[in-house]
N, CA, C and O atoms as a CHARMM CRD file, in Angstrom:
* protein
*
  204
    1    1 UNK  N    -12.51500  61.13500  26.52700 PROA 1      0.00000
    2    1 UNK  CA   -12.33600  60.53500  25.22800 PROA 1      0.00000
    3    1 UNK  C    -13.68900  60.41000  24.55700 PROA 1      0.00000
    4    1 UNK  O    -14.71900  60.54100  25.21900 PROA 1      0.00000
    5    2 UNK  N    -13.71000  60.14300  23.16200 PROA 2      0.00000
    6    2 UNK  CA   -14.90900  59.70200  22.21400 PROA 2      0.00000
    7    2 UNK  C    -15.42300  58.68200  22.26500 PROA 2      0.00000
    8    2 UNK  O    -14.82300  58.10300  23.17100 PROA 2      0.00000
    9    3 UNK  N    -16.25000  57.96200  21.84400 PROA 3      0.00000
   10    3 UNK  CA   -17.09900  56.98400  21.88600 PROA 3      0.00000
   11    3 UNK  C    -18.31800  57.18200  21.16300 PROA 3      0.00000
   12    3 UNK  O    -19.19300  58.01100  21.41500 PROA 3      0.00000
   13    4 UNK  N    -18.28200  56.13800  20.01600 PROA 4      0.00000
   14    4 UNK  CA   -19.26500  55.77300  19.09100 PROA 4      0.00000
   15    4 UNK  C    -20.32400  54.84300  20.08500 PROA 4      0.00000
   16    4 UNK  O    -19.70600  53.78300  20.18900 PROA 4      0.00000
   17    5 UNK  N    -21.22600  54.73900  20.63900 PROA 5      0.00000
   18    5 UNK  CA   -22.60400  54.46400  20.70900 PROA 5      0.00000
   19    5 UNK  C    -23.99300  53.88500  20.56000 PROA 5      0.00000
   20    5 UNK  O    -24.92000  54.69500  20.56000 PROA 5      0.00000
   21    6 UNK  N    -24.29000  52.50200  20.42400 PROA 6      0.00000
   22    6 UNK  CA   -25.25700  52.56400  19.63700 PROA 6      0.00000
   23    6 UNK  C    -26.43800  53.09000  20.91800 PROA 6      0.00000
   24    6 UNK  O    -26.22300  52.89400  22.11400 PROA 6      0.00000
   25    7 UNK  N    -27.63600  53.74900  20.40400 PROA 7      0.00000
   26    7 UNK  CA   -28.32500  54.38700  21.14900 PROA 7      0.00000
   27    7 UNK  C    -29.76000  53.23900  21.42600 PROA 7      0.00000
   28    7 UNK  O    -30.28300  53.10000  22.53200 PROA 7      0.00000
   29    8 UNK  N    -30.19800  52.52400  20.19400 PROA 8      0.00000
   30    8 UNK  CA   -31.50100  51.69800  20.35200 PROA 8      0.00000
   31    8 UNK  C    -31.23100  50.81000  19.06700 PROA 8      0.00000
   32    8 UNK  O    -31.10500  51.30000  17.94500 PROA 8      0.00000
   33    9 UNK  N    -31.16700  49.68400  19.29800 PROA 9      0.00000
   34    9 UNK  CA   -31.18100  48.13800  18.22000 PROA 9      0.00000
   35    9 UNK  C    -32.34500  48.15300  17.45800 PROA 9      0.00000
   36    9 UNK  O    -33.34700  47.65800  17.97400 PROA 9      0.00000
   37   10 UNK  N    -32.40800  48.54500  16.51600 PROA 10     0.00000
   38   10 UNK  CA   -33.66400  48.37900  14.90100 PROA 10     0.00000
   39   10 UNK  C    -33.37000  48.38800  13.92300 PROA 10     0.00000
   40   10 UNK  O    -32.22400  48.64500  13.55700 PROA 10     0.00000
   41   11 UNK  N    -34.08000  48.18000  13.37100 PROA 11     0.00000
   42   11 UNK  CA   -34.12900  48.39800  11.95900 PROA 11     0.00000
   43   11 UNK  C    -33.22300  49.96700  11.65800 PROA 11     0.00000
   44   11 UNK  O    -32.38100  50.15400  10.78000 PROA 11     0.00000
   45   12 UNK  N    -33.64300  50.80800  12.53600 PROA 12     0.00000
   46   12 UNK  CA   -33.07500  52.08400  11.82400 PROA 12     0.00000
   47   12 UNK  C    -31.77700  52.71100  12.59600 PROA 12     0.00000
   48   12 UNK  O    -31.77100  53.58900  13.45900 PROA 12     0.00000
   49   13 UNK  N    -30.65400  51.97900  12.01000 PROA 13     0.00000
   50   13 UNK  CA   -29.45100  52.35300  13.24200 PROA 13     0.00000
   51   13 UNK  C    -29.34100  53.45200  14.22700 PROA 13     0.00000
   52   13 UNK  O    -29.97600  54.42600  13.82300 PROA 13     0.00000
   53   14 UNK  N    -29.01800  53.56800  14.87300 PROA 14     0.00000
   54   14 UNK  CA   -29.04900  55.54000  15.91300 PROA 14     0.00000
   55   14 UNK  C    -27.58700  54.69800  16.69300 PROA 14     0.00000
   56   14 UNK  O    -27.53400  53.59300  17.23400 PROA 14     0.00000
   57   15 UNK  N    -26.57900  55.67100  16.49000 PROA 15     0.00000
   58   15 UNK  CA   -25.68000  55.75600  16.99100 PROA 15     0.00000
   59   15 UNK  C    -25.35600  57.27200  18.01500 PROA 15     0.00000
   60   15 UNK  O    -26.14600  58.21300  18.09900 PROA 15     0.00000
   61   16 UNK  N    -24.65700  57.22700  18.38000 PROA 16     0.00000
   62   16 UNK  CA   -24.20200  58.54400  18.92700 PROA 16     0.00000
   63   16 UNK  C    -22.87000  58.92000  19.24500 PROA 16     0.00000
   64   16 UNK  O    -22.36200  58.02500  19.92100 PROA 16     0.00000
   65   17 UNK  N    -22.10700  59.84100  19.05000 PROA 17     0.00000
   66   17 UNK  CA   -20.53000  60.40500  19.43200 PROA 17     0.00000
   67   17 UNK  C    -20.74900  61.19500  20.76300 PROA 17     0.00000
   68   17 UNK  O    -20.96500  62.40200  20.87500 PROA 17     0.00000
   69   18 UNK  N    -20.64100  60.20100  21.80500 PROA 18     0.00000
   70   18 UNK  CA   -20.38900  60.80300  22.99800 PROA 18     0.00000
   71   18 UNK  C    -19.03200  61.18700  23.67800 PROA 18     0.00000
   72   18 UNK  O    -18.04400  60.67000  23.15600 PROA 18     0.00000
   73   19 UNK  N    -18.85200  61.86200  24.56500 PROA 19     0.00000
   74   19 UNK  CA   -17.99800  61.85300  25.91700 PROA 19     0.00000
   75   19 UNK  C    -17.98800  61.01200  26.59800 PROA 19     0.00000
   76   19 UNK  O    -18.98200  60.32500  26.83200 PROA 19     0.00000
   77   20 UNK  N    -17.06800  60.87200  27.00800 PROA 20     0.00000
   78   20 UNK  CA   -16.76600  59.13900  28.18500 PROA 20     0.00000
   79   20 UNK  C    -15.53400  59.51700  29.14000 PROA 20     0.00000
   80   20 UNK  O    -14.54800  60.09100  28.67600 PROA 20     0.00000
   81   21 UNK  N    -15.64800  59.11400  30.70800 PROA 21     0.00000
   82   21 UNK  CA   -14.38400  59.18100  30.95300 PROA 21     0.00000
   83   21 UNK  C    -13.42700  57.92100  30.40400 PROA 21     0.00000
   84   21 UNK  O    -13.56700  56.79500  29.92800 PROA 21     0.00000
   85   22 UNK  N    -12.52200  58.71000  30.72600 PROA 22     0.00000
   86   22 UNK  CA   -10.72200  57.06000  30.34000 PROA 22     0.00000
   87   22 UNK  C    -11.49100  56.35000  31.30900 PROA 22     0.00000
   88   22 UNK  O    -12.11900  56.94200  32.18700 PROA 22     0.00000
   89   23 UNK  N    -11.47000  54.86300  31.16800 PROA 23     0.00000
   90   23 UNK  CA   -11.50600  53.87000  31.48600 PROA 23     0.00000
   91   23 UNK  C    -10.12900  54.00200  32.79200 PROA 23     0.00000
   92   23 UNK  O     -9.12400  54.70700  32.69700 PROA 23     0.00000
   93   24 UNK  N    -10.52400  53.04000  34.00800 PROA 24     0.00000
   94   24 UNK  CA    -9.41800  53.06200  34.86600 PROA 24     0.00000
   95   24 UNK  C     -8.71300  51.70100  35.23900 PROA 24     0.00000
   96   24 UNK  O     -9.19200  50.99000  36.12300 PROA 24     0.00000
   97   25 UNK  N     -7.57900  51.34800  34.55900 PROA 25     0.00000
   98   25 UNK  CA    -7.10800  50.27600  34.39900 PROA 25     0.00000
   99   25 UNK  C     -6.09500  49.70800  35.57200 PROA 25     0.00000
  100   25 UNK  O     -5.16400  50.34100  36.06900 PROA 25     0.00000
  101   26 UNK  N     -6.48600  48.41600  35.88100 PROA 26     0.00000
  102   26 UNK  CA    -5.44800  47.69600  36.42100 PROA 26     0.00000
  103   26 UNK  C     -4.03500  47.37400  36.50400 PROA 26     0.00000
  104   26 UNK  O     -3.63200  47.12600  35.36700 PROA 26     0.00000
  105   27 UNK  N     -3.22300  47.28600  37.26700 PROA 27     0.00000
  106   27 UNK  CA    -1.56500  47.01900  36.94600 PROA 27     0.00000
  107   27 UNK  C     -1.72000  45.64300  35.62700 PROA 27     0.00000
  108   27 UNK  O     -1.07200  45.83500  34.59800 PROA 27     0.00000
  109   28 UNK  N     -2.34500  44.67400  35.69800 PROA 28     0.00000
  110   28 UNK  CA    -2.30100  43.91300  34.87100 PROA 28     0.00000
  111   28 UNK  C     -3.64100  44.15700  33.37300 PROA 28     0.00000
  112   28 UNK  O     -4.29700  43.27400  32.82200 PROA 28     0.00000
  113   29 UNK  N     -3.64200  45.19700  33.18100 PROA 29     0.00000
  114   29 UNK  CA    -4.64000  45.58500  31.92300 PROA 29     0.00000
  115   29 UNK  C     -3.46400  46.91100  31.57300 PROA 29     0.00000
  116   29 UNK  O     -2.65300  47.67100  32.10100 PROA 29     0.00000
  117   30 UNK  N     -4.13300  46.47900  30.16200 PROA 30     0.00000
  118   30 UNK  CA    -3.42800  47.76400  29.28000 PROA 30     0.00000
  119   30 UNK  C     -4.83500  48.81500  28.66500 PROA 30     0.00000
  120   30 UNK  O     -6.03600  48.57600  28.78800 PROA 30     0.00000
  121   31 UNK  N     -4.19000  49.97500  28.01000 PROA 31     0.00000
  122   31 UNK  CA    -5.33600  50.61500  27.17500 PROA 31     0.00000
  123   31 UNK  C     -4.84700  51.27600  26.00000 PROA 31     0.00000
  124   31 UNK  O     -3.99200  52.16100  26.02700 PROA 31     0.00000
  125   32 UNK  N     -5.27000  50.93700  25.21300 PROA 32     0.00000
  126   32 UNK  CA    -4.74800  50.94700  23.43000 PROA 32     0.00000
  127   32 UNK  C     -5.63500  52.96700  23.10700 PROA 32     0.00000
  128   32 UNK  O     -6.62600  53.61200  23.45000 PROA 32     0.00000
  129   33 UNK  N     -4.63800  53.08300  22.42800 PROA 33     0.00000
  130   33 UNK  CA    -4.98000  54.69300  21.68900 PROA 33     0.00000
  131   33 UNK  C     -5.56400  53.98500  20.55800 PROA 33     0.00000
  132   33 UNK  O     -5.15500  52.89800  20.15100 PROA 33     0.00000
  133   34 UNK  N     -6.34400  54.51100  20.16500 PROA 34     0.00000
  134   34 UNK  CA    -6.90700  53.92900  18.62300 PROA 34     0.00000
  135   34 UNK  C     -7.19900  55.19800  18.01200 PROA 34     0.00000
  136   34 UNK  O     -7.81100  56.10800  18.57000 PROA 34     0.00000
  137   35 UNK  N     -6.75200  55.21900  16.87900 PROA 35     0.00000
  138   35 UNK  CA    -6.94800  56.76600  16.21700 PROA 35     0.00000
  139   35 UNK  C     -7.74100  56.36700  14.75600 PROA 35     0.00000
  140   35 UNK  O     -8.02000  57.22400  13.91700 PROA 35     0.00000
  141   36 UNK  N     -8.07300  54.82800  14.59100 PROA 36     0.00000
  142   36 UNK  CA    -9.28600  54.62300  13.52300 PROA 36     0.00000
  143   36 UNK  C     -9.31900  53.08100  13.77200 PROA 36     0.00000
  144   36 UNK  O     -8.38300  52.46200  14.27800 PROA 36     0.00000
  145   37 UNK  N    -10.57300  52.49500  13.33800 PROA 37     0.00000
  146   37 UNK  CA   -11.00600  51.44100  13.47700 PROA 37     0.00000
  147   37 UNK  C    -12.09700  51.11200  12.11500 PROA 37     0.00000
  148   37 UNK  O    -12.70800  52.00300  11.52500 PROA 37     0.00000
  149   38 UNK  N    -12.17800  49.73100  11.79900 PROA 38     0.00000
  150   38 UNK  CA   -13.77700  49.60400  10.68600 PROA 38     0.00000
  151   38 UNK  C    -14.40400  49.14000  11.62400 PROA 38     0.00000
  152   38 UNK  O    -14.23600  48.91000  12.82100 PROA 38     0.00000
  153   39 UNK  N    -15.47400  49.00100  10.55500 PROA 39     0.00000
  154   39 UNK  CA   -16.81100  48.29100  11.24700 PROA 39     0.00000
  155   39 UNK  C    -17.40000  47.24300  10.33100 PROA 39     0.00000
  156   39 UNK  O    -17.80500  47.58700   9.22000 PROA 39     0.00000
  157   40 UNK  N    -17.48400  45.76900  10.79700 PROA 40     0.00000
  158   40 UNK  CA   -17.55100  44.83400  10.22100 PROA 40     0.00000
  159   40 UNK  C    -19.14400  44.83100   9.33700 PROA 40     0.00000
  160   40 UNK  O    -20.21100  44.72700   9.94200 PROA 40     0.00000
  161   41 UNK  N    -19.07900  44.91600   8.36700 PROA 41     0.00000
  162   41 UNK  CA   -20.82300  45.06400   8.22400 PROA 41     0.00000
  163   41 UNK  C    -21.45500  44.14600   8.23700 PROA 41     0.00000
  164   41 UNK  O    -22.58600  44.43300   7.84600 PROA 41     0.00000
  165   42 UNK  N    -21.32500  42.79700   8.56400 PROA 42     0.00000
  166   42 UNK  CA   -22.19800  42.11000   8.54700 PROA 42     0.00000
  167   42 UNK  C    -23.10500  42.60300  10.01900 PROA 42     0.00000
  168   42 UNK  O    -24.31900  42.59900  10.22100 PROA 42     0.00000
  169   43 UNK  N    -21.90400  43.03400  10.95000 PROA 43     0.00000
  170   43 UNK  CA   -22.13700  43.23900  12.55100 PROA 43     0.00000
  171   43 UNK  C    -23.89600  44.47300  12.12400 PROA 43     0.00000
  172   43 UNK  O    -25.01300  44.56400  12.63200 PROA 43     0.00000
  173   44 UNK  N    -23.34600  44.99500  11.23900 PROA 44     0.00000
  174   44 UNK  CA   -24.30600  46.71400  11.13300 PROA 44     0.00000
  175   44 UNK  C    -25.68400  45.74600  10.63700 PROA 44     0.00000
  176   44 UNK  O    -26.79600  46.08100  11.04600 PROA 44     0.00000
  177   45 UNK  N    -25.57200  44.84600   9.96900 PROA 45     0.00000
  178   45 UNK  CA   -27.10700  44.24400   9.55300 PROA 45     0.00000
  179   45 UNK  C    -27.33000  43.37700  10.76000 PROA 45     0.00000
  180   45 UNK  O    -28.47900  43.39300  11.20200 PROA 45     0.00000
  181   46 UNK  N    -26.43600  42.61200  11.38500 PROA 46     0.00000
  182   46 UNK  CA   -27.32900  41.88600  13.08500 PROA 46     0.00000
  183   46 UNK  C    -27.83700  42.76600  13.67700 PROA 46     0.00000
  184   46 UNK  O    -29.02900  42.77700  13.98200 PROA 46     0.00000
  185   47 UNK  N    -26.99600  43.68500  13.95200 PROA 47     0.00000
  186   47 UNK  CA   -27.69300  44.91000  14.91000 PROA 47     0.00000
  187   47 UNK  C    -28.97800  45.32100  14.29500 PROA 47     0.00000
  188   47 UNK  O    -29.92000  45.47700  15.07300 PROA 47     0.00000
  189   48 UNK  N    -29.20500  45.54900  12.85700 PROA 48     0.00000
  190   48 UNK  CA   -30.70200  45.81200  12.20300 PROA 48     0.00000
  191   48 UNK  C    -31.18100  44.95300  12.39700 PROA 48     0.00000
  192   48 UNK  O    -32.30400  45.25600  12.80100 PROA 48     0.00000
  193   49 UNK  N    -31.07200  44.03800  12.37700 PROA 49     0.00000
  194   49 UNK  CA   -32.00800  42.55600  12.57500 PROA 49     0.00000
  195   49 UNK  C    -32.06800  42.15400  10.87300 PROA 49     0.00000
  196   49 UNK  O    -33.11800  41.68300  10.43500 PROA 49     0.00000
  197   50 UNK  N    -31.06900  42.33400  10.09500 PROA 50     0.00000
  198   50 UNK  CA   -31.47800  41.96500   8.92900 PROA 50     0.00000
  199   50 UNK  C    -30.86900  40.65400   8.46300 PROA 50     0.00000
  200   50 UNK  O    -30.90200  40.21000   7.31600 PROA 50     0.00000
  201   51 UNK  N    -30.22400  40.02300   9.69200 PROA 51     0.00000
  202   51 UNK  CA   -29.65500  38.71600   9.36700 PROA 51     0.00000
  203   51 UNK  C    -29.88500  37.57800  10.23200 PROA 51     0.00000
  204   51 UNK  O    -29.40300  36.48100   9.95100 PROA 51     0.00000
């Protein structure tokens, strides 16, 4: 599966679209398909350190 990344916390975001294996889940855990998600922006300026 895909996986968004962050690569190093700064000022200058670096993300990355990697490969990952599936996660290997428990009888009592589930695992959700997600075919889109947002991204909260306040989250994108903590991660810059701009807040």
């Amino acid at each position: 599966m895909k996986a968004i990344q962050i690569s190093r916390y700064s000022r200058i975001l670096e993300v990355n679209i990697n490969s990952v294996d599936v996660p290997l889940i428990t009888s009592t855990q589930v695992l959700i398909k997600t075919k889109a998600t947002g991204v909260d922006p306040h989250l994108v300026l903590a991660i810059r350190g701009k807040v």
